[in-house]
N, C-alpha and C positions, 0 to 999 in steps of 0.2 A: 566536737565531743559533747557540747555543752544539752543537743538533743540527742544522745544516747546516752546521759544521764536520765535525763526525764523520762525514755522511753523503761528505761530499766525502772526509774521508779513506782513506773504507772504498772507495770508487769507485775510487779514487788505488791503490791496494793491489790491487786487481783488476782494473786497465790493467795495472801490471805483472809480474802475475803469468800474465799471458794471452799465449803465445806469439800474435806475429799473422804466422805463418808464410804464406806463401801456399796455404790449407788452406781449403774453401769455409766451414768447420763453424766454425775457427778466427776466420774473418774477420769472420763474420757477428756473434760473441759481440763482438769488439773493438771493431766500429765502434757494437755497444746501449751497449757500456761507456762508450764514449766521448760519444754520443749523450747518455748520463742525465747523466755529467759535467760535460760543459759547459754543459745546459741548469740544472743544478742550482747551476753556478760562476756563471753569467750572472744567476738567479735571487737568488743570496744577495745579489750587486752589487748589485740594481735592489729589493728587497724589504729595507725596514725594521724592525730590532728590535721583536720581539712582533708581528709579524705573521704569517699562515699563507700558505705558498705553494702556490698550487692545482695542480695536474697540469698537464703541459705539455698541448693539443690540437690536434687539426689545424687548422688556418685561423687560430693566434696563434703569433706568432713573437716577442711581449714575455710576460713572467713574469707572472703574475698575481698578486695579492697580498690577502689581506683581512685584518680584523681577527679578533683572536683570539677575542673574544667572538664574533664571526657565526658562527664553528664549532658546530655541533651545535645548533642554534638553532631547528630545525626548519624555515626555507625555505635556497634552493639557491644562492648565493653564487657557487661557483667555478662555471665554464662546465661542468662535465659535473658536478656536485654530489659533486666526492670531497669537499668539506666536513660534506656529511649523510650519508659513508657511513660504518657501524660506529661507529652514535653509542646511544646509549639513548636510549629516546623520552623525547619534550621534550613537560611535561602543561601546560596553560596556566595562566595564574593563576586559582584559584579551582579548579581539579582538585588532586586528592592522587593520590600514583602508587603505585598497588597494592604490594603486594610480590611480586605474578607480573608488573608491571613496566607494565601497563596504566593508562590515567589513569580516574579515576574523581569522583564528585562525593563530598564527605564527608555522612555524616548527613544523609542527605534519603530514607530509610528505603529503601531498594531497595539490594539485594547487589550489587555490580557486580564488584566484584574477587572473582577466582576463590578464594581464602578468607575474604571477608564484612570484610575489616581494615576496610574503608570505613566499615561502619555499628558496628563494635566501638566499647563504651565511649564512645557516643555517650550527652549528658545526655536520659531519656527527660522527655517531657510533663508536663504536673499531673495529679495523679492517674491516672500510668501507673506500670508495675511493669516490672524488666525479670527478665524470665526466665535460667536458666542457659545458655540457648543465646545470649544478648545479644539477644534481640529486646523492643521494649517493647508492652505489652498494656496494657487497660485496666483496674486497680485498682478490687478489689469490686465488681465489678459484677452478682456474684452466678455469672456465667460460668467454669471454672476454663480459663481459655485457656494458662497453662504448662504443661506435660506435667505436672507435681508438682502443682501445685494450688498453688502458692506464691502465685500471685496473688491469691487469695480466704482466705488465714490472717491470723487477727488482725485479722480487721476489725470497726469497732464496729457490735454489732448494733441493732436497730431496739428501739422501745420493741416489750413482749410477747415479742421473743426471747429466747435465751438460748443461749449460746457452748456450741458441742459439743468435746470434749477433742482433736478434729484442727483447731480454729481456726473452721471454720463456723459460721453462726449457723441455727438454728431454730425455729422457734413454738413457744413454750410454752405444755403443757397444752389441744393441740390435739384431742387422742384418737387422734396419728399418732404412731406416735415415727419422728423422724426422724435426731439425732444414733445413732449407731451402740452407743453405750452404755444410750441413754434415758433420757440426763439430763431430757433435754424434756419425758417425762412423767412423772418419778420424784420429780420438785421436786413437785410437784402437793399439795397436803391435801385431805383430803376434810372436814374439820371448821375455820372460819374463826376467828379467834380475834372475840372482842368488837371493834366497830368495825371490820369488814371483813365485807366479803359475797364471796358463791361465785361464781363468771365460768360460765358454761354449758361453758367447757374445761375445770372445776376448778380451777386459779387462783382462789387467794384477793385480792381486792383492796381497798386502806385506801375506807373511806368516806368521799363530800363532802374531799379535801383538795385538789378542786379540779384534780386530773390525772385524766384518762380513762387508765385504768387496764385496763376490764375494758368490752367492746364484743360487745355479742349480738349475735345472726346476724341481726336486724331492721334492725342499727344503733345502737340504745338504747344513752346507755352508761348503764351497768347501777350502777358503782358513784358514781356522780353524781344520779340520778335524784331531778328535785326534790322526790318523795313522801318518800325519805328525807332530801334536804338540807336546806330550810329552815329557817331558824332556828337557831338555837343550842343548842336542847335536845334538840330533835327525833332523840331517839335511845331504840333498846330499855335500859330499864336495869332492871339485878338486883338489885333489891333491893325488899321488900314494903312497900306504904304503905298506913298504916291508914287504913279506912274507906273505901277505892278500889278497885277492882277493877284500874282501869289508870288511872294519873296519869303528870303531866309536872311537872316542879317548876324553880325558879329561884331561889336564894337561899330564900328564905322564902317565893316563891309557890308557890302549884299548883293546876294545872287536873285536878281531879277527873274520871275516867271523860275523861279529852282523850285518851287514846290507844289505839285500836283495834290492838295488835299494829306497822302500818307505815302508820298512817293517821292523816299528820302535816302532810299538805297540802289543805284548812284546817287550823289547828292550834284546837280547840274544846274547851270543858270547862267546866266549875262552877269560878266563881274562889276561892281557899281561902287564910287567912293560916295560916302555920306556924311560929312563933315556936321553936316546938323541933326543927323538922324534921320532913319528910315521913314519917317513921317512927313519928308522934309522932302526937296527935289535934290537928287542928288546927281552925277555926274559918271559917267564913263572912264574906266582903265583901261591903258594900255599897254605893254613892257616894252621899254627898248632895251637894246642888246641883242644879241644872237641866239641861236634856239638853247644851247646849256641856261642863259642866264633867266629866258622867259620858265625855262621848265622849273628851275631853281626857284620861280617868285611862285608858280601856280603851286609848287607841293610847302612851300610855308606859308601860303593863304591857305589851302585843306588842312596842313594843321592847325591853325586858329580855327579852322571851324568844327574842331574833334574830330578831324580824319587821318589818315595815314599818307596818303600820298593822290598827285590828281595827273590829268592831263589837258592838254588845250583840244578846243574843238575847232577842227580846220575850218569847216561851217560856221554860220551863226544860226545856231536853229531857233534863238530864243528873238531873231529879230534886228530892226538897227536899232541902236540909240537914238531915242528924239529929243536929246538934250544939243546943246548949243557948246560944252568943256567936254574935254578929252583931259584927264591927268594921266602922268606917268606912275606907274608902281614901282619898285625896288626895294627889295625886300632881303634883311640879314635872315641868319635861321631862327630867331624868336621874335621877328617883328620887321614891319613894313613901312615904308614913306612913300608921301605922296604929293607930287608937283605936277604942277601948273606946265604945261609943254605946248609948243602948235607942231611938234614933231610927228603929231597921230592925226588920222580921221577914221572917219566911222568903222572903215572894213579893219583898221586895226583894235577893234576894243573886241578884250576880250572874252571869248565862253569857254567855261572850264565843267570839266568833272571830277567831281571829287569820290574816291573810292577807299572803304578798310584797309 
């Protein structure tokens, strides 16, 4: 009410400052003055504190009155709507009002406000990224969709790649260089250390440790391949063994002439005790007992040498013994002994296969 005081005063001040001479110009102004005044006097009378008083109109001859919150509310209250005029728009709930003053939806990814505030520092997706312009893109997914490339740095690379120094990842040891410095193919040996073989990209990879490492262009993977894994022995080694051209050894066994270079699947040989080691001259096996007990010693000698089970070879294809001792084998299921016998000669020493 406290400005329908003042309005009436300032009215009250400009009746009587208003000559109302009989002048047509004069009179005209005197009787609006008079007019506003007392529709505004009559008004404040009939119209209760904290309410808004609507514009007088033609065909209402009572005040009209509403509540102060219906102002600016976005529908039309007083009879000719001065309650909705020179109001700021009214956004409904669940809109946010731009800062060019327009309502808009928040974060439902479409710009609506004329500087983008809507979708600003909105939380992006799972594994999204958002760019420096605020938009969110889809994280490594190999695509650099922010102008920088920010969205594809530092992400982890796949097994076989290898991080290029701008954050990308690339094949390594492809025969492409594809990082821009060529780490990708500068990592590369061309010489594999002991226990790892060459990948057909150059790439060296560990042998048999049971990860596919290294994948030929067939598919094969190369450094798993069961010609070199099985078993437990079944590897090149450097070192010379007497009276062998190529053996395979286990503790104190070895299979004489068992290894053809990478030809360890059979694993087969002339079975040999070596009481001093495979560098040493070692002596001929033979089993006594009947064929259950010889089968029973041949497949717990395959298993000491990481295999599953063997057989005897009626043949000797690896040769005779050119030793002078024949020991006996006998063998429990986790371990073997070995004696001194003259119950054996040559055609009983034996040659085994060992298989998965």
């Amino acid at each position: 009410m406290r400005i329908v005081h003042v309005l009436l005063a300032i009215l009250a001040l400009a009746l009587m400052s208003v000559d109302c001479k009989p002048r047509a110009s004069t009179q005209r102004s005197c009787q609006s003055y008079k007019k506003s005044y007392f529709s505004l006097l009559q008004a404040s009378k009939a119209c209760s504190t904290g309410t808004y008083i609507c514009e007088q109109t033609d065909g209402y001859t009572k005040p009209c009155c509403i509540q102060k919150e219906f102002v600016c509310d976005g529908e039309r209250h007083c009879p000719n709507g001065d309650d909705e005029s020179n109001c700021e728009p009214v956004c409904v709930t669940g809109k946010y009002r731009c800062a060019s003053g327009q309502c808009a939806t928040l974060c439902d990814g479409n710009d609506e406000c004329d500087g983008g505030d809507d979708e600003d520092r909105c939380a992006c997706g799972v594994n999204e990224f958002r760019c420096d312009n605020g938009t969110c893109v889809a994280r490594c997914d190999g695509n650099p969709d922010c102008g920088s490339g920010a969205d594809e740095l530092n992400c982890p690379c796949a097994s076989g790649q290898v991080r290029c120094s701008n954050g990308t990842c690339a094949m390594k040891c492809n025969g492409i260089r594809e990082c821009a410095d060529g780490i990708d193919e500068t990592i590369c040996r061309s010489v594999c250390a002991n226990g790892e073989v060459q990948c057909a990209g150059g790439q060296c990879a560990t042998l048999c440790n049971k990860m596919a490492e290294c994948i030929g262009p067939d598919g094969t993977v190369m450094d798993e391949d069961p010609f070199l894994c099985y078993g437990t022995i079944c590897r090149q080694q450097d070192y010379d063994t007497q009276g062998c051209t190529n053996a395979l050894t286990r503790d104190e066994l070895r299979l004489c002439e068992g290894n053809d270079t990478l030809s360890c699947h059979p694993l087969q040989g002339r079975l040999e005790y070596c009481p001093n080691g495979p560098t040493q001259p070692c002596v001929g096996l033979c089993a006594l007992g009947d064929d259950a007990d010889t089968a029973n010693n041949i497949n717990v000698i395959c298993a000491l040498f990481g295999y599953t089970s063997g057989t005897r070879l009626l043949s000797q294809p690896f040769g005779m013994f050119p030793g002078t001792d024949i020991f006996a084998v006998s063998c429990t299921p986790t371990s073997c002994v070995f004696s001194s016998t003259m119950a054996c000669v040559d055609a009983d020493i034996l040659h085994i296969m060992c298989t998965p």
